[in-house]
C-alpha positions in Angstrom: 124.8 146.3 134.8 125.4 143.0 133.2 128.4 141.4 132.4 129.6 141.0 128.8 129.2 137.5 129.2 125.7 137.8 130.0 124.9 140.2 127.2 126.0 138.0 124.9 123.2 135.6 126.2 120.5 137.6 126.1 121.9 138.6 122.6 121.5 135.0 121.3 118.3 134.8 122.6 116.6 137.9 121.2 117.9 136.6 117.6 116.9 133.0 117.8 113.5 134.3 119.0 113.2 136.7 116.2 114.3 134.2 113.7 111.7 131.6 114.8 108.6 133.9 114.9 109.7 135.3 110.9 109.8 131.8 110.1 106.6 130.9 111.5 104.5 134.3 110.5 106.0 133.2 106.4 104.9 129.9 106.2 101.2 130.2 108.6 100.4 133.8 107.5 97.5 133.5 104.5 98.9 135.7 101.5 95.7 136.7 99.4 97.7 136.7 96.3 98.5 132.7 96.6 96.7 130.6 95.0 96.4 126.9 96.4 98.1 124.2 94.5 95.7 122.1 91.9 95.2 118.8 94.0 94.2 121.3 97.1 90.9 122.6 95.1 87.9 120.7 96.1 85.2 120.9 93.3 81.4 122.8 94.4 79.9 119.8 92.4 81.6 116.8 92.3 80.7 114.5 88.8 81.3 110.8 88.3 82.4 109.4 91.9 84.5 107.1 90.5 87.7 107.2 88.0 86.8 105.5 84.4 89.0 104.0 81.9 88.3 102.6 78.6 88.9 99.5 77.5 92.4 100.8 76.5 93.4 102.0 79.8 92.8 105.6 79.1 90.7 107.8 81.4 87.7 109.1 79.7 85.7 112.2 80.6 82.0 110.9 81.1 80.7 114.4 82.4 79.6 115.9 79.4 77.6 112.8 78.4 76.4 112.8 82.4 74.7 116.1 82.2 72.7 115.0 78.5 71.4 111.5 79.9 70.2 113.4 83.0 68.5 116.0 80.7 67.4 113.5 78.0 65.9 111.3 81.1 63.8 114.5 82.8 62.4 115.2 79.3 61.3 111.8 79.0 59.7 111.3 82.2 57.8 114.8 82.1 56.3 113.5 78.6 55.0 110.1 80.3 53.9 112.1 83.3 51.7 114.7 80.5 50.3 111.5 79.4 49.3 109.5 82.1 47.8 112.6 83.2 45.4 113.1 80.5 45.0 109.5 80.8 43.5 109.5 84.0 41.8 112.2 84.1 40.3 111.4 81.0 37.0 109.6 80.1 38.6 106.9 77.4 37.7 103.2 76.4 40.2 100.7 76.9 40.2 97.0 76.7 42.4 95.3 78.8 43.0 91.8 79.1 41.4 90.5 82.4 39.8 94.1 83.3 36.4 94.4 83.6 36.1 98.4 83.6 37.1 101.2 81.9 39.4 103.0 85.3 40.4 99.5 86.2 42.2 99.1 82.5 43.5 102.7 82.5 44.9 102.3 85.9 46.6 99.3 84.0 47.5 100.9 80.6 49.0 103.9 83.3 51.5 101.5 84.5 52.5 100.0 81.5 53.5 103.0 79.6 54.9 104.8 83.0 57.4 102.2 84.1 60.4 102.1 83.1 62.5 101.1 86.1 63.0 97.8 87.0 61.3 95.9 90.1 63.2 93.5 92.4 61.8 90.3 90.5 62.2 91.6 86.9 64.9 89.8 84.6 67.7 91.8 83.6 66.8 93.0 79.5 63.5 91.9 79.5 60.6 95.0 80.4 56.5 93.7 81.7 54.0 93.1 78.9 50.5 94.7 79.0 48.2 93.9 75.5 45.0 96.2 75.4 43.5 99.1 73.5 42.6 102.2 74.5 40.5 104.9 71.9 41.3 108.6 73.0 40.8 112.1 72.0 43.4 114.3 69.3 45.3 115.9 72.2 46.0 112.9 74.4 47.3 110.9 71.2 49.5 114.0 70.6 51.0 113.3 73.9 51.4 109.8 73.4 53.7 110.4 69.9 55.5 113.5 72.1 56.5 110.5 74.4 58.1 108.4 71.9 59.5 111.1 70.5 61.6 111.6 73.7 62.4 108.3 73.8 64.0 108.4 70.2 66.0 110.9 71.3 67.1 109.2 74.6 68.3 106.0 73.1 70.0 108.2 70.3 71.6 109.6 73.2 72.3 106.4 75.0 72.9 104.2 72.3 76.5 105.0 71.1 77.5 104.9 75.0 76.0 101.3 75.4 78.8 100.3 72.9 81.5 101.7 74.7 83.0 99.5 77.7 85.0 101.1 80.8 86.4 100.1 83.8 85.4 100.8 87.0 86.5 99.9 90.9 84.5 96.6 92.1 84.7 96.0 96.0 84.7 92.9 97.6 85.6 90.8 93.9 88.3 88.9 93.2 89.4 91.7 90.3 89.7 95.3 91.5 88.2 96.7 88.3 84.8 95.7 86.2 84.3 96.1 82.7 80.7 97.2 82.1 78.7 99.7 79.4 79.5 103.4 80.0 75.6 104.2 80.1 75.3 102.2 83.2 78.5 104.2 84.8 76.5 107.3 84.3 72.8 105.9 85.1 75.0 104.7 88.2 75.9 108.3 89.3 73.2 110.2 88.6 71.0 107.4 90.9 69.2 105.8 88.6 70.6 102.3 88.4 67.6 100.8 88.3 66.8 102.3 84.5 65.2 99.3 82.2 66.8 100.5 79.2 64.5 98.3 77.1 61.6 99.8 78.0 62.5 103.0 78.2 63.7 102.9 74.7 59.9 101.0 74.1 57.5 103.0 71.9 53.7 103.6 72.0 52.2 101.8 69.1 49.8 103.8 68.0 47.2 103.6 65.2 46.5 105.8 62.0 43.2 104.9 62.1 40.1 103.5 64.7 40.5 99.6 64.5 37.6 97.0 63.9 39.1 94.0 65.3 42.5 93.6 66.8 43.8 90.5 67.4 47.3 89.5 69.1 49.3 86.5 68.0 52.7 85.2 70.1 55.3 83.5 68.9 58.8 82.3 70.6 61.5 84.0 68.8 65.4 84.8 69.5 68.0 87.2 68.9 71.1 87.2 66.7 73.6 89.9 66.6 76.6 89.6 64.7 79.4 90.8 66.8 83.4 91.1 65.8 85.4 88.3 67.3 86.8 91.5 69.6 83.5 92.3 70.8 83.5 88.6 71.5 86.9 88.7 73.6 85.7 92.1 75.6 82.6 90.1 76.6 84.5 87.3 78.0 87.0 89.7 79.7 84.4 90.0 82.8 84.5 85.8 82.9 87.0 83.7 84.9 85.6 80.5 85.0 87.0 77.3 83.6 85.1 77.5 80.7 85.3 81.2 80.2 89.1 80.8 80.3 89.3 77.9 77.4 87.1 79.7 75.0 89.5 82.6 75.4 92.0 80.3 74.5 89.8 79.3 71.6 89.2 82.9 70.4 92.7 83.4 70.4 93.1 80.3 68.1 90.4 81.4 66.2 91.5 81.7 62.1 92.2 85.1 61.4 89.7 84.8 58.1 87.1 84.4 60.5 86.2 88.0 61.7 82.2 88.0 62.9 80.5 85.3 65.6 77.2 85.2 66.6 75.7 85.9 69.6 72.4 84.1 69.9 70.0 85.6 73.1 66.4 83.7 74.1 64.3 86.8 73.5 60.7 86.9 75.6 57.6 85.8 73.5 57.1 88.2 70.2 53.5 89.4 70.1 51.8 90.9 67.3 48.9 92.8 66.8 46.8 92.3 63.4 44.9 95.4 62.7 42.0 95.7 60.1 40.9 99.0 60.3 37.2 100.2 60.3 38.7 102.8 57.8 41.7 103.4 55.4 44.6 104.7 57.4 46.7 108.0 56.6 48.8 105.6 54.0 45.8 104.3 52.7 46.1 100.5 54.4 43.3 98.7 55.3 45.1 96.2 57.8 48.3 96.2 59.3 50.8 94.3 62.0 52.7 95.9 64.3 54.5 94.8 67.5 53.0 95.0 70.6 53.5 94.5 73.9 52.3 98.3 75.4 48.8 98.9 74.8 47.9 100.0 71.2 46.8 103.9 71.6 44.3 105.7 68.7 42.2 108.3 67.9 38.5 107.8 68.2 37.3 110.1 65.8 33.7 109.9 64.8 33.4 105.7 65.3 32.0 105.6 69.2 32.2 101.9 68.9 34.6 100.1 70.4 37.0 97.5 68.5 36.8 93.9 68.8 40.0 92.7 70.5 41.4 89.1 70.4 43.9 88.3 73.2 45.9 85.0 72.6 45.7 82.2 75.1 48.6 82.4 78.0 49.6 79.0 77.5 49.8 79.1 73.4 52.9 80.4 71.2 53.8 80.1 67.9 57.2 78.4 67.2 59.5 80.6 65.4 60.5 79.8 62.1 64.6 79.3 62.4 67.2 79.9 59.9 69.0 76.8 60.4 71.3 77.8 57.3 72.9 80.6 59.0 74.9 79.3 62.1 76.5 76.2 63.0 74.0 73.8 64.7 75.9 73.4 68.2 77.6 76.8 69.6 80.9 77.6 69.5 82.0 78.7 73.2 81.0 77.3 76.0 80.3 79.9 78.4 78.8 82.1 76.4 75.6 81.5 73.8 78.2 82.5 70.5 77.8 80.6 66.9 79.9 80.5 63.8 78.0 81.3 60.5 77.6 78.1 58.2 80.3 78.0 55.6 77.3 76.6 53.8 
């Protein structure tokens, strides 16, 4: 027998043993009818990868949008693959500039309505040229028109989001956050950052009717877009050079009657195509001019022949005629190409 002093030992012990293994079986024993706490749920299908804010520091849900660029996109693409497949396994005449056979200017007029991704030497908002013609049958020019129809509805898509600016992590900048368009955020994480916007956007031209001649002009033009002076000041939000940081100071100046700048861009050379037809068009026109810089796509109908086609010289372009009365003559910032409108 054991003393009462030593009961009262083994006593103590049992208790503080029995106390430690109920607090261990409540707090490490799984209860199915818990549910884990919010920030311990980790999603099947993760969306954006990174946090976005808007220009007014509010975070902005992108998903939705995500999931109809990345539909609008796979529509688009399966409607240029439908027509370069007729394409080349068709038996079409094409003119091509510099191509001395039929395959070898379809092989060309294939690439220049299929890409739409930029290479590593392209410019940034500018998309390749390819001038040519090419007659085809009913069903591959209903392909072609299926193609732009998906691309109307791709930039209708895309279009509202390009105007919208939000802010996401940069690594290894001096600023921890960017600025940039929320159509490249989502182009970004669904992997297709290398999307030219410009040509995606880039319609067939096609023709009502089988052409005679065809002849191309060029000219050198550039682009004004009137912008608000707080479109202005977003733009130069993503600038931190010397210059950058006066015309802010300038903009801030700026007289409060003055609410619209312009911002002039250097556009690529403008080439038309002058069209007479062999044949009244749909609308009854004889002749028309429409822009082009894919290959001009038509029907061949009954007329076999093929038209005569007028390429313009490489080295020649039309100067643009400039509407000098419209902005100032000398810009108005200096680090970016933004006018003010004549008072005049």
């Amino acid at each position: 027998m054991c003393s009462p002093h030593n009961f009262a030992i083994l006593l103590t012990f049992d208790l503080v043993f029995i106390q430690m293994y109920y607090t261990y079986s409540v707090r490490h024993t799984p209860n199915p009818t818990l549910r884990p706490l919010p920030n311990q749920i980790r999603p099947q299908n993760p969306g954006l990868d990174a946090p976005v804010r808007s220009m007014y520091n509010s975070i902005m849900d992108l998903e939705p949008h995500r999931q109809e660029i990345a539909k609008g996109l796979m529509t688009l693409e399966s409607a240029i693959e439908r027509l370069v497949s007729a394409l080349s396994h068709g038996s079409f005449s094409a003119q091509i500039r510099d191509a001395t056979t039929d395959r070898a200017a379809i092989r060309q007029i294939c690439d220049a309505y299929s890409t739409i991704d930029y290479e590593m030497e392209d410019d940034v908002n500018q998309s390749p040229v390819c001038l040519g013609v090419v007659g085809v049958n009913t069903d591959t020019l209903k392909r072609a028109q299926a193609v732009n129809t998906a691309k109307a509805k791709f930039k209708a898509l895309c279009t509202p989001l390009q105007g919208i600016r939000v802010r996401i992590p940069v690594k290894g900048e001096s600023f921890p956050t960017k600025a940039v368009p929320a159509i490249r955020v989502i182009l970004r994480n669904i992997q297709r950052s290398d999307l030219n916007l410009l040509a995606a956007y880039r319609k067939i031209p096609y023709l009502g009717a089988s052409p005679a001649t065809v002849t191309y002009t060029r000219a050198n033009t550039r682009a004004v877009y009137r912008k608000t002076v707080e479109e202005i000041a977003e733009m130069l939000e993503n600038l931190h050079s010397p210059a950058a940081i006066a015309d802010r100071e300038l903009l801030s100046n700026l007289d409060r009657r003055v609410t619209h700048l312009a911002w002039v861009k250097d556009r690529y050379q403008n080439i038309r195509a002058n069209v007479l037809y062999a044949r009244l068009d749909p609308k009854g026109r004889g002749r028309v001019q429409i822009a082009a810089e894919l290959p001009l796509i038509y029907a061949t109908g009954r007329r076999a022949e093929a038209p005569e086609v007028h390429f313009p010289r490489a080295d020649t372009a039309e100067p643009a005629r400039t509407r000098k009365s419209i902005l100032e003559p000398e810009p108005f910032l200096l680090s970016l190409p933004v006018y003010r409108y004549s008072s005049s």
